[in-house]
OpenMM code with the backbone's topology and positions (N, CA, C; nanometers):
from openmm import Vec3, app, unit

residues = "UNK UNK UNK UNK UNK UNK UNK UNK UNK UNK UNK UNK UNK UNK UNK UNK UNK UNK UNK UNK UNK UNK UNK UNK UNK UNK UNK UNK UNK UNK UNK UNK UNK UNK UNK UNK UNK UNK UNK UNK UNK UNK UNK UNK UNK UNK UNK UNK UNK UNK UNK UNK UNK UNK UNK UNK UNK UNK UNK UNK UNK UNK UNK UNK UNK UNK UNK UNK UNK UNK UNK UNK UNK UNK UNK UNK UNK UNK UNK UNK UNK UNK UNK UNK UNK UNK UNK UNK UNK UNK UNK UNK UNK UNK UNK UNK UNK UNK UNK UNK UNK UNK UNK UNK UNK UNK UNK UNK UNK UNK UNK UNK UNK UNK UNK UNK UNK UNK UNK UNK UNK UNK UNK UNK UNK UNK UNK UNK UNK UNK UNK UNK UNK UNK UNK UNK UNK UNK UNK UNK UNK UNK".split()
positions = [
    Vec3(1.6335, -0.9763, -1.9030),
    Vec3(1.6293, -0.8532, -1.9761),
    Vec3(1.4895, -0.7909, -1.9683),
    Vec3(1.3961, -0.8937, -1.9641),
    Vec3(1.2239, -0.8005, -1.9387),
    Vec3(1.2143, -0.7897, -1.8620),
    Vec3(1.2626, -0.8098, -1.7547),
    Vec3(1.2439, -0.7378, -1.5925),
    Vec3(1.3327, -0.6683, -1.5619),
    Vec3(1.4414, -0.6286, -1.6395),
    Vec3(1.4961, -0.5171, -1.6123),
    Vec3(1.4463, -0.3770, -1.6794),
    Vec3(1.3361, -0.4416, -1.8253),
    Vec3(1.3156, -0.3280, -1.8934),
    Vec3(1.1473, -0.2849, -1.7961),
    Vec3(1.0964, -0.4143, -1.7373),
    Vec3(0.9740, -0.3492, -1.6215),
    Vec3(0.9792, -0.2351, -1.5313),
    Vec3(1.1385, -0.3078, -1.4801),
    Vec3(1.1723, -0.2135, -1.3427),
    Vec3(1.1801, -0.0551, -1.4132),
    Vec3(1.2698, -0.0525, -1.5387),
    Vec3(1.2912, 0.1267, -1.5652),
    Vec3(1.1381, 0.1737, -1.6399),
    Vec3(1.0711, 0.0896, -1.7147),
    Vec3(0.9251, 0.1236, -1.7063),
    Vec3(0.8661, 0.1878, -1.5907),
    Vec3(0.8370, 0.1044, -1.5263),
    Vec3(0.7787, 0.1354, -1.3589),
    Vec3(0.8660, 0.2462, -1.2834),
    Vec3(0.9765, 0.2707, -1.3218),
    Vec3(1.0811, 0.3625, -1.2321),
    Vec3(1.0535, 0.5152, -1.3419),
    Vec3(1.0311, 0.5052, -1.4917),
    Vec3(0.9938, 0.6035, -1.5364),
    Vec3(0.8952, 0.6375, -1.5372),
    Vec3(0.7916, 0.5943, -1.4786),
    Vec3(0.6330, 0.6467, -1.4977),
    Vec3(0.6232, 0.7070, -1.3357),
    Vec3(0.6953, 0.6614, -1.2725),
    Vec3(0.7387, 0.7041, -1.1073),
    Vec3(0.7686, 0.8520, -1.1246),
    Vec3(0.8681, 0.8164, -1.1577),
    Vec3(0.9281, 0.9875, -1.1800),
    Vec3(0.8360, 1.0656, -1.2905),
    Vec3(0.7800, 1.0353, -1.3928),
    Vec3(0.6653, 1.1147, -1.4587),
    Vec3(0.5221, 1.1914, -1.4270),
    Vec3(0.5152, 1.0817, -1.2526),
    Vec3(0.3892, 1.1336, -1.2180),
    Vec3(0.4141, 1.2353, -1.0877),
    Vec3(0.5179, 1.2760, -1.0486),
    Vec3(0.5890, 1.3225, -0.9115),
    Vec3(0.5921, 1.4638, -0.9964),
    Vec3(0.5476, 1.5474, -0.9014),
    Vec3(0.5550, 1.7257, -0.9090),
    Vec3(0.6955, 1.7840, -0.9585),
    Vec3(0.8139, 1.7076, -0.9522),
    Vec3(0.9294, 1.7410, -0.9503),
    Vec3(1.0419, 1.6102, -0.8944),
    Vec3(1.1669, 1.6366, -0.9615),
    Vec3(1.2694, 1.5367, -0.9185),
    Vec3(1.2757, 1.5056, -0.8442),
    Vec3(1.2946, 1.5855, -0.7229),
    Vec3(1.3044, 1.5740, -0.5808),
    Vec3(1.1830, 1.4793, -0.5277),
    Vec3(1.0861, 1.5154, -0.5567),
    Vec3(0.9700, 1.3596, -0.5081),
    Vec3(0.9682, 1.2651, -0.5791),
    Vec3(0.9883, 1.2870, -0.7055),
    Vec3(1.0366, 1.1772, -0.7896),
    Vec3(1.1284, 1.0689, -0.7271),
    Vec3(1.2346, 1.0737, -0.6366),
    Vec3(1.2933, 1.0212, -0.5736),
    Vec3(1.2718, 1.0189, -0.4669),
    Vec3(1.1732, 1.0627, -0.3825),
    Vec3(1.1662, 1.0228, -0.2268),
    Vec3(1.0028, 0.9047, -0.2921),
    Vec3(0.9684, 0.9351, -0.4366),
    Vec3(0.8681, 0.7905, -0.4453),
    Vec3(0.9402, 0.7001, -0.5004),
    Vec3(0.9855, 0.6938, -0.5549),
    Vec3(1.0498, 0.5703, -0.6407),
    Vec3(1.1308, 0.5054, -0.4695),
    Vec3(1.2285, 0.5535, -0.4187),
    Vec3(1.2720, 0.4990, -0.2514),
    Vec3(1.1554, 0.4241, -0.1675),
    Vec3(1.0457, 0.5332, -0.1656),
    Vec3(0.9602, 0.4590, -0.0886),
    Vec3(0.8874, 0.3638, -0.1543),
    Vec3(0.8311, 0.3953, -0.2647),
    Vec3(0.8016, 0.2106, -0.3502),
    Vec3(0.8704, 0.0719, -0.2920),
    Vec3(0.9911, 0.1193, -0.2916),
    Vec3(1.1192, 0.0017, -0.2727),
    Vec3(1.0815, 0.0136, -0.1207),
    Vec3(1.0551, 0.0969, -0.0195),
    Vec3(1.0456, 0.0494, 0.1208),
    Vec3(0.9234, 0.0049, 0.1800),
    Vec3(0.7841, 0.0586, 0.0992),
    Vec3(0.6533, 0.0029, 0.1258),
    Vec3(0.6846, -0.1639, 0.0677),
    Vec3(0.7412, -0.1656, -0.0237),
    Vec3(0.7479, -0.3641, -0.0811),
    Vec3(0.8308, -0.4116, 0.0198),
    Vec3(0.9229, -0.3841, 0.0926),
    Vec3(0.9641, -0.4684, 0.2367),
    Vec3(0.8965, -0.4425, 0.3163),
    Vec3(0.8145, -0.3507, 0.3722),
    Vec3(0.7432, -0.3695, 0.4775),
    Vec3(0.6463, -0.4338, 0.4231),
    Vec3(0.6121, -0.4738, 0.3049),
    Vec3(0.5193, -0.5753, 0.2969),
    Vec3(0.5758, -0.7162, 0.3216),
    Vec3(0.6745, -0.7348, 0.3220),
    Vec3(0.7747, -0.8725, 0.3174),
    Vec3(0.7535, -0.8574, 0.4966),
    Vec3(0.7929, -0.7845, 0.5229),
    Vec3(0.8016, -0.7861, 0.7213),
    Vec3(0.6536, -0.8618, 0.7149),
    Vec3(0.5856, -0.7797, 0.6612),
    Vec3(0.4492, -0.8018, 0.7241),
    Vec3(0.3873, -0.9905, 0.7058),
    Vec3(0.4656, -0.9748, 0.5669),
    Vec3(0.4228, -1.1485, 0.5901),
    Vec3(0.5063, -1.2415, 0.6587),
    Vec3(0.5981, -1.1799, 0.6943),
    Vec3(0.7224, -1.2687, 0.7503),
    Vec3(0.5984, -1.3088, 0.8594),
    Vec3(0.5857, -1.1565, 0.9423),
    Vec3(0.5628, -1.1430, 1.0655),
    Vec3(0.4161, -1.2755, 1.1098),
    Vec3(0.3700, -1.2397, 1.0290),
    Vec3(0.2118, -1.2585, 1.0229),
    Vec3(0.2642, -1.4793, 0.9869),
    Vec3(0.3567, -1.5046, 0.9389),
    Vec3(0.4046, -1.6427, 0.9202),
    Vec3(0.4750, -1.7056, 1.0792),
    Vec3(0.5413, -1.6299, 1.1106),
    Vec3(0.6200, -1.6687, 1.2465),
    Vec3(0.4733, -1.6594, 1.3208),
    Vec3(0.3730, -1.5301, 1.3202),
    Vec3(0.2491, -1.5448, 1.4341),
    Vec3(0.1881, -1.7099, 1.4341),
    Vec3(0.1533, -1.7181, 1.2991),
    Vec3(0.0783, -1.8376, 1.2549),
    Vec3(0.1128, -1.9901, 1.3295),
    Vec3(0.2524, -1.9211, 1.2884),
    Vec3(0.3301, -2.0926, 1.3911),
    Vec3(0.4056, -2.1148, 1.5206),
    Vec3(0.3512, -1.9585, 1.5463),
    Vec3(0.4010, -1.9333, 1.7324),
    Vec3(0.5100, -1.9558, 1.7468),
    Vec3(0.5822, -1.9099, 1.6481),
    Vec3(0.7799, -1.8625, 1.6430),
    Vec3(0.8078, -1.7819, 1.8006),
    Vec3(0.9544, -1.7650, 1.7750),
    Vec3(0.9910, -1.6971, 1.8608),
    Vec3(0.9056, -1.5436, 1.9206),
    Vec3(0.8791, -1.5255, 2.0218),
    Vec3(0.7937, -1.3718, 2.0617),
    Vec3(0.9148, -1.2478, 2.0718),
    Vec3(1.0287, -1.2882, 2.0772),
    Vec3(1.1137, -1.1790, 2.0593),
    Vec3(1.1260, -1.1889, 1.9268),
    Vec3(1.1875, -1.2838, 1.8247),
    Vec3(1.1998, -1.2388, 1.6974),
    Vec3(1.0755, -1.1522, 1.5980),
    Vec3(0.9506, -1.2338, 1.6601),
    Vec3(0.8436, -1.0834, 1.5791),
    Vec3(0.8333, -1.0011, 1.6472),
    Vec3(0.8641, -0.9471, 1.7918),
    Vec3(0.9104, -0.8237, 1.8454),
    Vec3(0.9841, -0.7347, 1.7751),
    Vec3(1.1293, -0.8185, 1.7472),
    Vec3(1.2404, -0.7301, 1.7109),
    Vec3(1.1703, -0.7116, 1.5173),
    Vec3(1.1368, -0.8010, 1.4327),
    Vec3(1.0896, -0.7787, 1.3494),
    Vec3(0.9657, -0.6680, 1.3402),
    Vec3(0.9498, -0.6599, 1.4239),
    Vec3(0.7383, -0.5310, 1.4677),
    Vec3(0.8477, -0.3825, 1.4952),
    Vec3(0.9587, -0.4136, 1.5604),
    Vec3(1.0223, -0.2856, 1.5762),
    Vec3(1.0572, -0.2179, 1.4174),
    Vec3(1.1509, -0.3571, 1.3612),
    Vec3(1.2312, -0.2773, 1.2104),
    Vec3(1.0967, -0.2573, 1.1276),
    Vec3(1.0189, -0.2869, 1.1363),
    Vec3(0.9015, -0.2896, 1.0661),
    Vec3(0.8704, -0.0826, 1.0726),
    Vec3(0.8599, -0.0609, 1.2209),
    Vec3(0.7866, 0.0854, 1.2886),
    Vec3(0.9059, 0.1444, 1.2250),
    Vec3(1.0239, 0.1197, 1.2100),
    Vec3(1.1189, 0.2115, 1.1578),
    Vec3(1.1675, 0.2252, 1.0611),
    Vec3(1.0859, 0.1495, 0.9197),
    Vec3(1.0516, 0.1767, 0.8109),
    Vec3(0.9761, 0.2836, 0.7917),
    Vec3(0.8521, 0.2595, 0.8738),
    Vec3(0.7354, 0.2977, 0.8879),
    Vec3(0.7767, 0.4905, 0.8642),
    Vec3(0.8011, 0.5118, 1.0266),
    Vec3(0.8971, 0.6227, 1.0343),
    Vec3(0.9533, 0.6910, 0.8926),
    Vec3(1.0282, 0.6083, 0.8360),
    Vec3(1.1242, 0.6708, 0.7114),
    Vec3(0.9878, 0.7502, 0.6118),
    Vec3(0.9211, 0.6806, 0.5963),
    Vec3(0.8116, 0.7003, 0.4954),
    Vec3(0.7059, 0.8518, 0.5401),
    Vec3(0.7093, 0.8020, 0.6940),
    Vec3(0.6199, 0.9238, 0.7437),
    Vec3(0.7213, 1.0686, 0.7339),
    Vec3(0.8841, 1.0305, 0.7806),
    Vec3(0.9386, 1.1162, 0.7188),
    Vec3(0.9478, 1.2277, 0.5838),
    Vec3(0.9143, 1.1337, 0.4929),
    Vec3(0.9085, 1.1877, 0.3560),
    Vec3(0.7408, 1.1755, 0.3437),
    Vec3(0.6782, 1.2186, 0.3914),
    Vec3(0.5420, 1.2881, 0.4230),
    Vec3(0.4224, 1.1478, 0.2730),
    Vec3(0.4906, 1.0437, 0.3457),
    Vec3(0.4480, 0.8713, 0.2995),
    Vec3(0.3161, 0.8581, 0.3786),
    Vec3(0.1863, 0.8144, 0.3883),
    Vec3(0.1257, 0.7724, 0.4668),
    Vec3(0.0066, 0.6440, 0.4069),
    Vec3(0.0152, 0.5623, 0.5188),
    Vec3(-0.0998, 0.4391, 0.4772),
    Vec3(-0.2614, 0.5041, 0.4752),
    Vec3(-0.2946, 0.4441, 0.3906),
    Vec3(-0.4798, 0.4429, 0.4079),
    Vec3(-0.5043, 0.3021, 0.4025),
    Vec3(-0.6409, 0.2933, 0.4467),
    Vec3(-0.7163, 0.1910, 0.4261),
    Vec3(-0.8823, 0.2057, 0.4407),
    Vec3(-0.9348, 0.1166, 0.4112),
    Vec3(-1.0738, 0.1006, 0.3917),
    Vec3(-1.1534, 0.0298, 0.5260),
    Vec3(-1.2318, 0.1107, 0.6027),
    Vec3(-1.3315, 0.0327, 0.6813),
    Vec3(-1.4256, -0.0954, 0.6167),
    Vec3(-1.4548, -0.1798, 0.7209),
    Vec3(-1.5285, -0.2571, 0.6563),
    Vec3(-1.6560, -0.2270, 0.6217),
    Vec3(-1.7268, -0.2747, 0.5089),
    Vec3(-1.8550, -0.1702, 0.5244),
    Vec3(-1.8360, -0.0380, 0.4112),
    Vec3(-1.7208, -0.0041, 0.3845),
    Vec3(-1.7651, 0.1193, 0.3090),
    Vec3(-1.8012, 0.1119, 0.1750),
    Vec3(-1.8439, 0.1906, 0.1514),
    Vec3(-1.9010, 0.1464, -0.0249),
    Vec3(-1.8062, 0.2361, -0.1374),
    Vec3(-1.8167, 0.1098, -0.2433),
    Vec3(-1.7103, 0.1617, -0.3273),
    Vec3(-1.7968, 0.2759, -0.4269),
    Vec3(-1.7423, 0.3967, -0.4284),
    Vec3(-1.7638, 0.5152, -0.5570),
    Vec3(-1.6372, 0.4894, -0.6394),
    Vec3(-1.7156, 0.5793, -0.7161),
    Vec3(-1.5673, 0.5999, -0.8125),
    Vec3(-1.4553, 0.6539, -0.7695),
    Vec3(-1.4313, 0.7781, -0.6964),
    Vec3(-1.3097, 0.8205, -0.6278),
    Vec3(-1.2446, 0.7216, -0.5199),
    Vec3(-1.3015, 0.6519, -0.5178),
    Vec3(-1.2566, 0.5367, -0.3900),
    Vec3(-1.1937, 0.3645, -0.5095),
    Vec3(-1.2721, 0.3641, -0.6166),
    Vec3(-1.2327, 0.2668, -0.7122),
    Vec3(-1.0636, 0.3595, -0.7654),
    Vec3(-1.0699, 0.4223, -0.7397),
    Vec3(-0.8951, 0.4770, -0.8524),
    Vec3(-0.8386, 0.4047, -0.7209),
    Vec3(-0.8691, 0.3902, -0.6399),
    Vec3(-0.7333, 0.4171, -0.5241),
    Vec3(-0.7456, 0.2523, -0.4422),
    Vec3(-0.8333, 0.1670, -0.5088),
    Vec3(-0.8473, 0.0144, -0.4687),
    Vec3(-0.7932, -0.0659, -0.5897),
    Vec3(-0.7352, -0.2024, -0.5131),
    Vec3(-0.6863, -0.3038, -0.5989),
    Vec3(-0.7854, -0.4478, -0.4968),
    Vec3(-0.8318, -0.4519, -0.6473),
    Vec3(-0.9130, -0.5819, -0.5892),
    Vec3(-0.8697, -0.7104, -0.5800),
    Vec3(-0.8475, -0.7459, -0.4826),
    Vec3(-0.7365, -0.9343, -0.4544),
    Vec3(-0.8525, -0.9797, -0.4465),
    Vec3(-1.0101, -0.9877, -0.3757),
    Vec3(-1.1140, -1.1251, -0.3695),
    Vec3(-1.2419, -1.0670, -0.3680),
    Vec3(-1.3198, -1.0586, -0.4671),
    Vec3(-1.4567, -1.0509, -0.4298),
    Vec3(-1.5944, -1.1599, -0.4373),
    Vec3(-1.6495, -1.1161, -0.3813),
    Vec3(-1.8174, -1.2510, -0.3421),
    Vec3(-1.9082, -1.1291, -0.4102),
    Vec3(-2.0318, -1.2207, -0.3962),
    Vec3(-2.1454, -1.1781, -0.4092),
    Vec3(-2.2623, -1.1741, -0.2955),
    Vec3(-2.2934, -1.0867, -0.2945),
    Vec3(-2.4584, -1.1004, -0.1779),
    Vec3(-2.5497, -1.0261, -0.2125),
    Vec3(-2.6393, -1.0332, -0.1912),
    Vec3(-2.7619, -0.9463, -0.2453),
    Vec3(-2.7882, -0.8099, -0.1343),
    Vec3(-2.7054, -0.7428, -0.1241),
    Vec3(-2.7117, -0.6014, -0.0762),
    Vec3(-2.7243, -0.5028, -0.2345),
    Vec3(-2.7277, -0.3946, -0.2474),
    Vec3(-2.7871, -0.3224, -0.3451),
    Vec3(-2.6550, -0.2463, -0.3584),
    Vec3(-2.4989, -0.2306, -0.2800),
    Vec3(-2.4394, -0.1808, -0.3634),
    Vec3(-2.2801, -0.2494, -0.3211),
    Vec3(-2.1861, -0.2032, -0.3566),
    Vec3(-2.0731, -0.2970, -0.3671),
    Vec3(-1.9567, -0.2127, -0.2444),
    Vec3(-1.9647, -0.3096, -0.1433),
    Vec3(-1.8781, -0.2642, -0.0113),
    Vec3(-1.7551, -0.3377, -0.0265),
    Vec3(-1.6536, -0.2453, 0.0784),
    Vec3(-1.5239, -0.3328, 0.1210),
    Vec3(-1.5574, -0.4531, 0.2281),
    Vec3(-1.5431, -0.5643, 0.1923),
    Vec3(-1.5259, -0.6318, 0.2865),
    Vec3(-1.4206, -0.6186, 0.4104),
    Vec3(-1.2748, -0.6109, 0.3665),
    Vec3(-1.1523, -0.6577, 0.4274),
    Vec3(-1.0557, -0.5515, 0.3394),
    Vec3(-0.9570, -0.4555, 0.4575),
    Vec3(-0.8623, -0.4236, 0.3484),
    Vec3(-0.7076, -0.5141, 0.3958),
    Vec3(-0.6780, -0.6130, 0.2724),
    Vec3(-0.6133, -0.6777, 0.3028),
    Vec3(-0.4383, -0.6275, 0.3188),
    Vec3(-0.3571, -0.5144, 0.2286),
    Vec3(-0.2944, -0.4422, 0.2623),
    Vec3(-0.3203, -0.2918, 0.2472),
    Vec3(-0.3133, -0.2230, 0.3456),
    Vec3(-0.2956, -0.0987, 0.3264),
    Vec3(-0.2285, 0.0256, 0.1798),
    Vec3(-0.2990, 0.1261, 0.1312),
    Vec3(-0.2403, 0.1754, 0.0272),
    Vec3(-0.1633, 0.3110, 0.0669),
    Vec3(-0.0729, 0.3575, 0.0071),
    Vec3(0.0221, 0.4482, 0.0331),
    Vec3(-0.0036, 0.5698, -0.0572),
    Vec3(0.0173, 0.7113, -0.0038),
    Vec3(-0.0007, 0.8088, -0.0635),
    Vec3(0.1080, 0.8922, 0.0012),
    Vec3(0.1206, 0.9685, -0.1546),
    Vec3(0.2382, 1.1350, -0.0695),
    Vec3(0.1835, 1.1980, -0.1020),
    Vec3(0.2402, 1.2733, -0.0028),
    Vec3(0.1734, 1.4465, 0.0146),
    Vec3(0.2598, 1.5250, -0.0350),
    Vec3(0.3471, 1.5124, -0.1025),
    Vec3(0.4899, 1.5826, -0.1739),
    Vec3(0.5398, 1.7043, -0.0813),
    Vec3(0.5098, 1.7524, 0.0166),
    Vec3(0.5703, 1.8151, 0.1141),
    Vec3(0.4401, 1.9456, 0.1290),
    Vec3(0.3357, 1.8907, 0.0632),
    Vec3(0.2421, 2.0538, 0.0589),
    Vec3(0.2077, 2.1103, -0.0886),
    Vec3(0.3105, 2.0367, -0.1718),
    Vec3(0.3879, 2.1182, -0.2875),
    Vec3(0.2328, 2.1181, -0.4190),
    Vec3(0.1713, 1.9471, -0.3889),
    Vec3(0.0557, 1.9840, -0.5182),
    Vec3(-0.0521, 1.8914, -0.4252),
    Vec3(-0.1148, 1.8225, -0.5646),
    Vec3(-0.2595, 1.7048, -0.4607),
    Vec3(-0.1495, 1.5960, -0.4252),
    Vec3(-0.2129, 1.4799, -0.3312),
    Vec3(-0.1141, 1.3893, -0.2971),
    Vec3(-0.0902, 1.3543, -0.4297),
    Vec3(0.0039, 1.1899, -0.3940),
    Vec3(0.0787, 1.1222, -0.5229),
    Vec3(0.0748, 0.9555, -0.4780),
    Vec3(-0.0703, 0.8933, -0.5805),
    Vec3(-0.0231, 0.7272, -0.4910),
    Vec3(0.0451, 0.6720, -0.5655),
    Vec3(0.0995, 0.6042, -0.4401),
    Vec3(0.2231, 0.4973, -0.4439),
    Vec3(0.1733, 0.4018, -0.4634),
    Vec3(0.0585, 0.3665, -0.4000),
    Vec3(0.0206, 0.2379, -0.4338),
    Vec3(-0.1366, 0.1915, -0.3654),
    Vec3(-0.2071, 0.1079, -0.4178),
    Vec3(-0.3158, 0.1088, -0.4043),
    Vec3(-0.3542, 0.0138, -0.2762),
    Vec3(-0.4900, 0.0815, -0.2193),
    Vec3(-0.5266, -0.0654, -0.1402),
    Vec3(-0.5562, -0.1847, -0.2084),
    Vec3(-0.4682, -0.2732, -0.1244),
    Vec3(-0.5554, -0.4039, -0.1641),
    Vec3(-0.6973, -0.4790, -0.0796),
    Vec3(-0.7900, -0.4659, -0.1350),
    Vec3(-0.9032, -0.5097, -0.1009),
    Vec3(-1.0351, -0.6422, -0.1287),
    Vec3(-1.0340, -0.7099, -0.0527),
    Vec3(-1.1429, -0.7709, -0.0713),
    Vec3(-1.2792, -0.7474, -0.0782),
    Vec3(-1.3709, -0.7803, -0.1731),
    Vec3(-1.4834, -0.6229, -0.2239),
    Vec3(-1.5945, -0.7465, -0.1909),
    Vec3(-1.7569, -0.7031, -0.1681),
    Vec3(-1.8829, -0.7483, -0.1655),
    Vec3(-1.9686, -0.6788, -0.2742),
    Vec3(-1.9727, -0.7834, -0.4011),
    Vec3(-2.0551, -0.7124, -0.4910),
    Vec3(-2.2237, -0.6933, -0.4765),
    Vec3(-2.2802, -0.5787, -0.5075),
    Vec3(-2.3704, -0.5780, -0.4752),
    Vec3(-2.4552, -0.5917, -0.5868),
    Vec3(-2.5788, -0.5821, -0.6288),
    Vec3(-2.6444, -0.5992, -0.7363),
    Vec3(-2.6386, -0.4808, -0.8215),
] * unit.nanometer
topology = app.Topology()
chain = topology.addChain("A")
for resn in residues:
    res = topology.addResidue(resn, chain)
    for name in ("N", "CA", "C"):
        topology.addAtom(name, app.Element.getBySymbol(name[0]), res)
């Protein structure tokens, strides 16, 4: 029952932050299709690890691009972070931090972006709309 009351949480704040119904539902869809292409991606990245079949992460790298596709369709697109770049504040809204270290550099860089973050462009209609954040491994600086 609390993960069903998460999911319409998370499915109403979806549709609350979307310009209108209509993107309201091409984000809430793509939520649900960026979280399997994250599943491809670890599948994929598990079969690499243990030198599985080269056609099955072929044919898996294909359904993967034609997710991909659906999303770019509905004007979906990945970002990510170079290594090296330094975090501001407009760049902190749009990062999720999975691992950070310390080094004595003077300000706080991306190390690694470990998955890619998703943004819409709602067709032109307002500013984009994220879907979801990078995940990043950060280098704190002093």
């Amino acid at each position: 029952m609390e993960r069903a009351v998460e999911i319409f949480e998370e499915r109403q704040k979806t549709f609350a932050d979307a310009p209108d119904p209509t993107w309201g539902t091409v984000h809430a869809i793509s939520k649900g299709i960026i979280r399997q292409v994250d599943l491809l991606d670890d599948l994929i990245g598990h079969l690499m690890s243990h030198n599985s079949s080269r056609e099955a992460i072929e044919q898996m790298s294909i359904f993967r691009a034609g997710l991909m596709d659906i999303l770019t369709e509905y004007s979906v697109e990945p970002y990510s972070f170079e290594p090296g770049f330094v975090v501001d504040v407009s760049a902190r809204k749009r990062i999720q931090i999975v691992e950070s270290r310390e080094d004595s550099g003077n300000e706080t860089r991306i190390e690694t972006t470990c998955r890619p973050g998703y943004v819409c462009n709602n067709g032109g209609k307002e500013a984009q709309t994220l879907l979801r954040k990078s995940e990043v491994s950060i280098i704190l600086g002093r």
